[in-house]
N, C-alpha and C positions, 0 to 999 in steps of 0.2 A: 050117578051122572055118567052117562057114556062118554069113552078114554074119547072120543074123536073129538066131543062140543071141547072137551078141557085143555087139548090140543091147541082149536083152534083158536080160543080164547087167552091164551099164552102168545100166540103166534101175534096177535094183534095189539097186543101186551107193548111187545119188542117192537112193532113196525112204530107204533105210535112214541114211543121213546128214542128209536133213532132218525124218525119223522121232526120233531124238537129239537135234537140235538143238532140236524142239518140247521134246521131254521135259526135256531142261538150262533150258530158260528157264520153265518151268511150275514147278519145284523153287526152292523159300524160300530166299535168299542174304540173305547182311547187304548193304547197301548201299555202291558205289562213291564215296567223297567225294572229291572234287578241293580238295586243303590249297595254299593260298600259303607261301610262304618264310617270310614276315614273322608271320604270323598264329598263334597258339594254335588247336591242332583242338577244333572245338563238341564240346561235352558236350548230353547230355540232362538230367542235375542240376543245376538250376541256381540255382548258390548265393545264398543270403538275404542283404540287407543288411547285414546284423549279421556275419554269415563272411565279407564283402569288407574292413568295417571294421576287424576282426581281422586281416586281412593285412595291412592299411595300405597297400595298394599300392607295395608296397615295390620292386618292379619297373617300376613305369609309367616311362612317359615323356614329361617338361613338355614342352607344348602350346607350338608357337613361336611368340615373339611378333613385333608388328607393329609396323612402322618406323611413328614417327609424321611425319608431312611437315613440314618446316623451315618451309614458309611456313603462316602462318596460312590457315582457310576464309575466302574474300571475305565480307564481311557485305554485307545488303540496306540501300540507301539509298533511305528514301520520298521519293517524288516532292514536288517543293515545295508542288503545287495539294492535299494530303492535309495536315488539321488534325487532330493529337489534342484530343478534350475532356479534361479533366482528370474522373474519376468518384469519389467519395468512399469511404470504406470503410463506412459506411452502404449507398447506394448498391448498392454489390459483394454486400454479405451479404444484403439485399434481394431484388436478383434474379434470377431462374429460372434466366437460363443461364450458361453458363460454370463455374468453381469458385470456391464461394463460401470465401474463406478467413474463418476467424475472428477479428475483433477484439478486443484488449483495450485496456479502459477503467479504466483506476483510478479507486478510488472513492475519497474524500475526507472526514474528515469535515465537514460544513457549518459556519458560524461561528454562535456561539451570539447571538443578537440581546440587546442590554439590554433591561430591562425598558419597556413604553412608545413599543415602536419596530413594533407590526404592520404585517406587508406590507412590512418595505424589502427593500430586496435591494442583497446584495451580492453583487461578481461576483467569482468565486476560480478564479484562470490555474494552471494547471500544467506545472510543464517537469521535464523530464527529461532528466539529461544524457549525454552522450555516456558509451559503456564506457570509452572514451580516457581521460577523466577523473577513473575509480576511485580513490578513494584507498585504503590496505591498507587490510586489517580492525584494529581496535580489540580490546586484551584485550578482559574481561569484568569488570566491576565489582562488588562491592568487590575492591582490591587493595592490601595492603598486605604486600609482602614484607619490607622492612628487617628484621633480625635486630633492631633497639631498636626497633621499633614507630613509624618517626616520618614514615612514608609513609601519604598518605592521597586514593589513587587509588578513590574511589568515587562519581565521578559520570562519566555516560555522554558519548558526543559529541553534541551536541544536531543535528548533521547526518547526513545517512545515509554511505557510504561509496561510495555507486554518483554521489555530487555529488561537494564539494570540503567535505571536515571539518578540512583543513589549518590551520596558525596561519597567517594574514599575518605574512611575516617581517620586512617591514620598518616596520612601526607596533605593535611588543609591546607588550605589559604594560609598565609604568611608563615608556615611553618618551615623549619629545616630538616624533616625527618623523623621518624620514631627512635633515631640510636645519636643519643649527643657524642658518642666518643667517632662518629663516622659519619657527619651532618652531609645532608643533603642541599641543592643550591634551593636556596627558598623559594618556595613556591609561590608564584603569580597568580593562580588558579584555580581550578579544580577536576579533579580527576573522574571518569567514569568508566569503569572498565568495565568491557561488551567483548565477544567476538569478535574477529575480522569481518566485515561486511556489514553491521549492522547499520539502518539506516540514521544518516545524523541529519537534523534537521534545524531551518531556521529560526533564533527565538525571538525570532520581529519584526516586523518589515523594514525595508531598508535597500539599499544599493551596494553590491558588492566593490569592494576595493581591493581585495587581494584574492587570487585563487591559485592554487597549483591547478596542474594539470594531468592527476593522479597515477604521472609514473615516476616513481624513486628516484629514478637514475636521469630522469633527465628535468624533476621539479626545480625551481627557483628557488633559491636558500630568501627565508624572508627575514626582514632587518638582520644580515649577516650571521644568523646563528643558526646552523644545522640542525638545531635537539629536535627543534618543533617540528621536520618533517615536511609533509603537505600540509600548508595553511590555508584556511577560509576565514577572510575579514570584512565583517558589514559593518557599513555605517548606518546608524538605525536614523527613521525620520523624527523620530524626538530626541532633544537636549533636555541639560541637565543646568537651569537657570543660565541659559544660552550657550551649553561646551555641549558638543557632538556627542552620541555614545555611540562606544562600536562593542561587537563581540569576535571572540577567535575561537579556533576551532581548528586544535593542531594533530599532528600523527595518523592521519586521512589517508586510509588506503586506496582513495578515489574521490574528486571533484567533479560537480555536476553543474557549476558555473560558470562564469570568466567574471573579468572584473567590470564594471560598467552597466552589467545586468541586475534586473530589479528582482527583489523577492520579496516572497508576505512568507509571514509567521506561519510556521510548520511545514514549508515546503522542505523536501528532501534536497539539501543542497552537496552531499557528499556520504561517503561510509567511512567505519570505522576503522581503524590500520595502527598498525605499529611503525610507522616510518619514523624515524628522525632519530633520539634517543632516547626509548623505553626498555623496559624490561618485561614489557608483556601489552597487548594491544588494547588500545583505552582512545580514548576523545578526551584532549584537554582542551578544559573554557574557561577565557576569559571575558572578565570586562575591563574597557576601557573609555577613559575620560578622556578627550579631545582638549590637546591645552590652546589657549589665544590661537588662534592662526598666524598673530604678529610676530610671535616665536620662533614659527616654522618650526615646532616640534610636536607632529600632530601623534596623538594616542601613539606613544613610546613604549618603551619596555618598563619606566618607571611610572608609567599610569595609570595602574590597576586602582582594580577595586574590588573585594568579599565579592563574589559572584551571587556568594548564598542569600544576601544582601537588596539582590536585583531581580532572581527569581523563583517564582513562586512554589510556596513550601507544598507538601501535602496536602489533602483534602484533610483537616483533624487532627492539624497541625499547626505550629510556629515555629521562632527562633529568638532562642536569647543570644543577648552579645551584652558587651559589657569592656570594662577596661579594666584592670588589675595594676596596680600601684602598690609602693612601698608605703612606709608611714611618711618619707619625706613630698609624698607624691609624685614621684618617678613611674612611668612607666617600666615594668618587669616584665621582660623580655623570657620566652621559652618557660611560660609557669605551667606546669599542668592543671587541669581543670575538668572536673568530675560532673556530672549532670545526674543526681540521682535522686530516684522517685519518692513521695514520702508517702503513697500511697501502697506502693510494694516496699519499700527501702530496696530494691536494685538499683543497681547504675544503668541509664538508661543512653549516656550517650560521654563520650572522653572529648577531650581538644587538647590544644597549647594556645598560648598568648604569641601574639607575631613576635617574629624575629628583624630588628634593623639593624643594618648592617654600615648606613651609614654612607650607602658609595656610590648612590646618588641613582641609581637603580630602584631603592628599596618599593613595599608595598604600600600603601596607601590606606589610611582608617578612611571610613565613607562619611563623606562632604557631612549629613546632618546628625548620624551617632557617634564620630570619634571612637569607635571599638577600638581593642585591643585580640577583640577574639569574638569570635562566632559561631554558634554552633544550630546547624539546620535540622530541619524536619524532628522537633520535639516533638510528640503526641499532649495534644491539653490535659492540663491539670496542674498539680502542686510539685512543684523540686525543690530540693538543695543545691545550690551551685558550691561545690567545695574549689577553691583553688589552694594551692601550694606555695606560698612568696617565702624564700628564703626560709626553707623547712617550716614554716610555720602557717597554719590550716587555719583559712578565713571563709568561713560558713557566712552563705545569703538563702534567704526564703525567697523564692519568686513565685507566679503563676502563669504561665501559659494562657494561650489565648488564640482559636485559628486566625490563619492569616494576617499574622501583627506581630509586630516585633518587642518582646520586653528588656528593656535595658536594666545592668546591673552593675553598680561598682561596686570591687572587692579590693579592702586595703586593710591592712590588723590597724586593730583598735591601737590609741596612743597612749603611748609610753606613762603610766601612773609614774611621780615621782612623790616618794614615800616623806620627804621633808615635808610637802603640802598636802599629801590625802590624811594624814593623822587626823585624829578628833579633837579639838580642843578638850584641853582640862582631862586627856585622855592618860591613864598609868602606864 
């Protein structure tokens, strides 16, 4: 065969195969995808929001987390020659740069001036205390659960709960003191020690009857006795089987009333202060019984009554009271008296038995318990009430119960006389 025919026969070989090979790549193919092992192959629909949530991804796989390093990040230490100025929150919200964050300022109401006194001024501190030092919440007042009606929890805490609304435990009601060889004047009351300023408020509504005028040196001494300081006294709009109830509210570093003006329950009617005779700044509260008006001896200094009595305990809480007698049935003056748990056996809360004194002054047991003693804001459940009469330990079981009061006498068991407890025909 001649080299040319085999030539050209080659030649036409190649034209017609790369003839094909144009035509195979000109003609519509689906697309070559290169899929990984690990991966889902792409779609072109592609699913909405709403159709991924409805799978819940029920297949994914959590995201691995990261070791966090043992050692803390170094903190910067400024150089000693670098002074901070101190900038005020004024100051901050003022100016242009930075973030200005926003301040809150509590507003207060101002102290109402006596009449005759334009342009003084007084100056009114406000503190606020620590969240550390909340006390619980307070039911809600009126409260009177007892199945006989003879609970009468209807005044508020005259402190907030974000302060300290607590009883002082070791200076109560009717008591003279924590130290007998160096007694104190028995107390009318109850104590709440706050800071200077803290807000004190009304526990009822009512009409004021007495107000200082929240300056020390130039207040009105009320019924002749200096201790109390600046006083606030409401007459509340409910009585007590027709006698008046009023509350006080002494050592007031500032009054926000006058007399003759109305107030409701929980208005801020003054702050806290150390005026009169304290040893440190507190809100003392009373209550008081309004005697006959035919007397004209209206709510005196001998008309109290247990405050803890009047109002309302803790939320998951109560109060026992009780009287304490000898075996002759004498009331026992200054016994002490233990409140302890028989769920933990700690002591869960101390007292005394009132002190009378006999002089015409004295404190008052409340109109429907006849206490002798009373102790607030128990937490519900089971105690022992131990008291102490004449060295000798008189144990009672009670139980607790919110917002109700359980009553307890404690008196020693009586005198066995051994002539008549023998056994007959006994050796």
């Amino acid at each position: 065969m001649p080299r040319g025919f085999l030539t050209f026969v080659l030649l036409v070989v190649v034209l017609a195969v790369f003839g094909v090979a144009l035509w195979r790549n000109a003609a519509p193919t689906a697309p070559i995808l290169a899929v990984l092992p690990t991966e889902a192959i792409p779609t072109q629909d592609v699913e909405t929001v709403s159709q991924l949530l409805r799978q819940g991804f029920v297949n994914s796989t959590p995201l691995p987390t990261v070791a966090i390093p043992a050692n803390p990040l170094p903190t910067l230490v400024l150089p000693e020659s670098i002074t901070v100025t101190p900038v005020s929150a004024a100051e901050l919200v003022s100016s242009g740069a930075g973030l200005a964050l926003p301040v809150f300022t509590p507003t207060l109401p101002q102290p109402t001036l006596p009449p005759g006194t334009p342009g003084a001024v007084i100056t009114v501190q406000s503190v606020t205390s620590a969240p550390d030092d909340w006390s619980p919440p307070p039911l809600i007042p009126p409260i009177s659960r007892d199945p006989l009606g003879r609970d009468h929890y209807w005044l508020m805490r005259p402190v907030d709960s974000n302060a300290n609304n607590a009883v002082l435990s070791y200076y109560p009601y009717g008591s003279d003191g924590p130290d007998a060889s160096n007694p104190l004047r028995v107390h009318h009351g109850i104590d709440m020690p706050n800071a200077i300023g803290e807000p004190v408020r009304a526990a009822g509504d009512g009409i004021v009857t007495w107000s200082a005028d929240g300056r020390q040196a130039e207040a009105a001494i009320f019924q002749n006795s200096p201790s109390y300081g600046n006083v606030i006294v409401i007459k509340h709009d409910f009585s007590y089987n027709g006698i008046p109830i009023y509350t006080l509210y002494a050592h007031l570093s500032a009054s926000f009333v006058q007399p003759g003006q109305r107030v409701t329950g929980g208005q801020v009617i003054g702050q806290v202060g150390n005026t009169g005779r304290v040893s440190g700044p507190h809100v003392h509260f009373e209550v008081r019984a309004g005697i006959d008006p035919a007397s004209n001896d209206d709510h005196r200094y001998g008309s109290t009554f247990n405050p803890v009595l009047w109002m309302v305990p803790y939320v998951g809480t109560g109060v026992i009271a009780g009287v304490v007698k000898d075996r002759d049935g004498n009331l026992v003056m200054d016994a002490p008296i233990t409140i302890r748990s028989r769920a933990t056996g700690t002591n869960e809360r101390t007292t005394t038995s009132y002190v009378f004194l006999d002089n015409g002054y004295d404190v008052n047991p409340d109109p429907q318990w006849q206490e002798n003693f009373a102790v607030p804001d128990v937490p519900v459940g089971r105690y022992d009430v131990i008291a102490s009469i004449y060295d000798e330990r008189v144990i009672a079981q009670v139980t607790v119960f919110e917002g109700l009061t359980t009553f307890i006498e404690m008196k020693p068991p009586e005198a066995v006389n051994p002539a008549t407890s023998a056994t007959p025909g006994g050796g």
